[in-house]
C-alpha angles and dihedrals in degrees: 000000000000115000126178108235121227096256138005102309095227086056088046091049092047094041098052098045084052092049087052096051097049093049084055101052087054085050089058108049087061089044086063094057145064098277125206112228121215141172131233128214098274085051097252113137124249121190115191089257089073085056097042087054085042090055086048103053116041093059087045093054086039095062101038084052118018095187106045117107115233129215113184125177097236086048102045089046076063100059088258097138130152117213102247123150133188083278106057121111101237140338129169123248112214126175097166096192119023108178111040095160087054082053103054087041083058094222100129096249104132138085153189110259124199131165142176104208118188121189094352088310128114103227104177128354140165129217115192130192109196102185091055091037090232119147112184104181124174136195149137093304092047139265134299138196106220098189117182121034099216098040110029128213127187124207119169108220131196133169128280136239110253110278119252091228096048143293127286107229120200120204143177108288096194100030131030143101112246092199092060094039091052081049104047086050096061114165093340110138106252125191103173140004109212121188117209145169136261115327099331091090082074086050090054087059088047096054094046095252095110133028121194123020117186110201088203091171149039120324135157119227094247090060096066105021088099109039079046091060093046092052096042084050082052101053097259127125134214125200142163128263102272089040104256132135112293109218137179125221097078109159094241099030098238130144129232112220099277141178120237096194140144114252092245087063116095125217139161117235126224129230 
């Protein structure tokens, strides 16, 4: 499927990774600090670095496209929420802080997410950890792997074909259900189990670290769009259970269980 993105793709890719930066530093800086802790309304916790990013973001995306619709995760906690559907042309995907448990632990393990979906489809995204300095962006010329903030390097990353002594399988570190996940594997051949934070475990499977990742629990769609865009650059694929095509737009933005995988990984789908 060829879609014509809402502006020139190299302006998309250095606007959003700006954007991201920028939405990092302001993470930081309340990463440095004594934090106050609160709860929304589902429970789920907020700290005021997912509104500083936040802040950050939706003029940023504003600007780079005037007439793309926004949904972000604090605004959307707050009742802000565009009306998009599977069939709307674009809309952008924003969690400005996933991972906020890995956050308040204080191991790195976060990032700014930002996606363009089109037709239910993520078609470039960027998920960027600013403690570790790692930028995985994705889009219709690939994905790359941007590591160190004041010396750059670029490495572009794909999946890789299923290893001959086993799979890595990344997980939830701070959410999942071992019992399911030992389930779901069967007979698979398994090598490691790796648990890691917020949506880089897609980005694992997309740079050929990782192989297979079972979401065998909730998710929003912001958390994921932009990992999914990373991995599908990449050459990865995610799907729901039963293997059929994974799309945003719900109406109520939750996600059904799904696999993140390389093709080359097997699984059996479940009805």
């Amino acid at each position: 499927m060829t879609i014509a993105l809402p502006a020139k793709a190299d302006a998309l890719e250095n606007g959003l990774i700006e954007i991201a930066r920028k939405a990092g530093a302001a993470m930081m800086e309340i990463y440095k600090t004594d934090f106050e802790v609160r709860s929304k309304d589902d429970a789920s916790p907020v700290t005021e670095a997912d509104e500083a990013a936040e802040a950050v973001i939706l003029p940023g995306l504003r600007a780079l496209t005037p007439d793309v619709k926004i949904v972000s995760e604090e605004s959307a906690a707050k009742g802000d929420v565009p009306d998009v559907n599977g069939e709307t042309e674009f809309f952008w995907l924003v969690d400005p802080l996933d991972g906020t448990k890995e956050f308040i632990k204080r191991n790195g393990e976060f990032t700014v997410n930002i996606a363009l979906i089109a037709k239910g489809q993520p078609v470039l995204g960027v998920v960027y950890a600013p403690a570790i300095e790692k930028l995985y962006y994705g889009g219709p010329d690939g994905a790359k792997l941007i590591e160190d903030d004041v010396n750059p390097t670029i490495t572009n990353i794909t999946v890789r074909d299923m290893p001959e002594d086993g799979v890595v399988v990344v997980g939830s570190r701070s959410h999942g259900d071992p019992e399911a996940m030992k389930a779901f594997l069967g007979d698979l051949p398994v090598k490691e189990l790796r648990p890691a934070g917020s949506s880089l475990k897609l980005c694992l499977v997309a740079a050929g670290e990782a192989d297979l990742y079972p979401r065998l629990g909730p998710t929003m769609e912001w958390d994921i769009g932009a990992g999914h865009a990373v991995l599908a650059a990449a050459g990865g694929v995610v799907e729901n259970m039963d293997g059929s095509r994974f799309l945003y737009g719900k109406d109520d933005f939750r996600n059904p269980f799904f696999i993140a995988r390389s093709p080359s990984v097997p699984v059996k789908y479940q009805a």
